[in-house]
N, C-alpha and C positions, 0 to 999 in steps of 0.2 A: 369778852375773851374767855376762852375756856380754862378750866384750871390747870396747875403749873406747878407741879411738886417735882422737889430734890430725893434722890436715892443715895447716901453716904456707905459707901461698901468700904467694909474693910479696917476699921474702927476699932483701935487696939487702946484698951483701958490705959489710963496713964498717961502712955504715950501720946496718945492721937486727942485726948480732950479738949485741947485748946483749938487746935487745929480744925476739928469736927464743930466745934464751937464758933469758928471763923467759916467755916460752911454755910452752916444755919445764918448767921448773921449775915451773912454776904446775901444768903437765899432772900431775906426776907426785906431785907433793904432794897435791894437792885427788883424786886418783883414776885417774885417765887411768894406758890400758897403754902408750902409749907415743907418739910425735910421726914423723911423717912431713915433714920439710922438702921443698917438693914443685920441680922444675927445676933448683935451683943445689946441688949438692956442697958442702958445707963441712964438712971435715972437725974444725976446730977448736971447732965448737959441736958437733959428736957428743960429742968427746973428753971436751969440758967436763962434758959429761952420765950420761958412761959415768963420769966419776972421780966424781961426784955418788953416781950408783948404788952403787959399788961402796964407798966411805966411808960410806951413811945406808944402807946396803941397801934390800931390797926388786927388783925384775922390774921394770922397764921400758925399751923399745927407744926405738931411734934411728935414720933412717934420714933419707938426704938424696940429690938428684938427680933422685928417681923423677917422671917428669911426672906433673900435678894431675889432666890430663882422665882419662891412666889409669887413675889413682889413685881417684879417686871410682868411675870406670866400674864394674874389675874389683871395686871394693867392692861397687857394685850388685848387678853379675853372681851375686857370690855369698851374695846372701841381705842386705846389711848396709843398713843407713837411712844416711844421708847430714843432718845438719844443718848449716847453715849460719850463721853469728850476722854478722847485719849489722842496721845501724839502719835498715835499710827493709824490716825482716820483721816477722813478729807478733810480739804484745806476748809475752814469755817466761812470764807468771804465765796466759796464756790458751791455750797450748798446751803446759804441761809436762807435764799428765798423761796428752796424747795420744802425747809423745815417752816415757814414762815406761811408756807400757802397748805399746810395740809390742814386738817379740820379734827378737831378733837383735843381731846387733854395729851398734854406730853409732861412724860418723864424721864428726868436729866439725872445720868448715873456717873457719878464720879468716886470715883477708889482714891485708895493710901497706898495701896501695897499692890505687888502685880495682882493685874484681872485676871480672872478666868476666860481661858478661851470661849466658853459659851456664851458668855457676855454678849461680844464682840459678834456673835450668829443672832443672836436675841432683838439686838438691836436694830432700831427700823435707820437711823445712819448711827456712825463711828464719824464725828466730827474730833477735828487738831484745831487747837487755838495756833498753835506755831508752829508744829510738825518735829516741836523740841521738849525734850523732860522737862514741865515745868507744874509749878502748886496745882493742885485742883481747886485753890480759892483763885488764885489768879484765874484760870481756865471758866471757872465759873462766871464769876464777873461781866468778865470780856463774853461769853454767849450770852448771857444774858441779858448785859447791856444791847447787841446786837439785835437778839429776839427781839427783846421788847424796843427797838428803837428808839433806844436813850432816852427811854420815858420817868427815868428813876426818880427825878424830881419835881414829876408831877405826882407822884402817888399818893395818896391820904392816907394815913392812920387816923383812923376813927378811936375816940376811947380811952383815949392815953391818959395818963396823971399829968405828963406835961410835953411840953415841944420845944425842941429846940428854933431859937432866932436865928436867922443868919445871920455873920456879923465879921467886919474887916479885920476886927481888933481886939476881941473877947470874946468871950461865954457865956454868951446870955440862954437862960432855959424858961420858960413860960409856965407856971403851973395851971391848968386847966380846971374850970370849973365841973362837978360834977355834971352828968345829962347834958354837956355842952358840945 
């Protein structure tokens, strides 16, 4: 598969940290190589993400700052699709197998706050999870899972300190041998 990074547009200190934090997490669990927080630095939701990684293992980035238009741009520039999930785009079950057959890296732009109309021209589709105001973690999620066809628990994290059991009735967590 080819790589599969998040665009977090819109990202307001304070307020949006948990939330953008629930991005990333969503991104990195459900599939996604990694999140791009697009205009504002924060280095405290990196950090939070990078200690995430490095405790459940597995490869995924973190970056924040880098401006959105670039960002999509030089995506375009080289070779990658651009989707967009907003509730004013096509319905998700009527365009997945057209995002699902194209070839190359895509990247998935999700906002906090109103997009920019240029967004919306930028992007190669404007998919709707429901065609309703609803979370961009919700919204994620659910494309994601569909992208990737509910492959979420088969994914390996390599590298972890430890792993969680599955388990009917508790919490059981596995610490991991070093090189194991």
């Amino acid at each position: 598969m080819e790589r599969l990074m998040v665009l977090r547009m819109g990202h307001r200190f304070f307020r949006d940290s948990r939330v953008t934090t629930h991005v990333c997490l969503t991104a990195r669990a459900l599939g996604a190589d990694g999140v791009i927080i697009a205009d504002r630095e924060d280095k405290t939701v990196e950090a939070t993400i990078r200690e995430v990684a490095r405790r459940f293992g597995g490869n995924f980035s973190i970056e924040s700052g880098k401006p959105w238009r670039e960002t999509i741009r030089d995506w375009s520039d080289d070779g990658g699709k651009v989707v967009h999930l907003t509730a004013y785009g096509l319905r998700l079950p009527d365009v997945i197998q057209e995002v699902n057959n194209a070839t190359g890296d895509i990247l998935v732009v999700v906002g906090s706050e109103k997009m920019p109309g240029e967004v919306f021209k930028l992007a190669d589709w404007n998919v709707s999870v429901t065609n309703q105001p609803m979370s961009e973690v919700a919204a994620l999620a659910v494309f994601l899972d569909w992208h990737l066809q509910h492959r979420a628990f088969d994914k390996v994290f390599p590298n972890g300190q430890v792993e969680i059991i599955p388990s009917s009735d508790q919490k059981q967590v596995r610490q991991r041998i070093a090189g194991a």
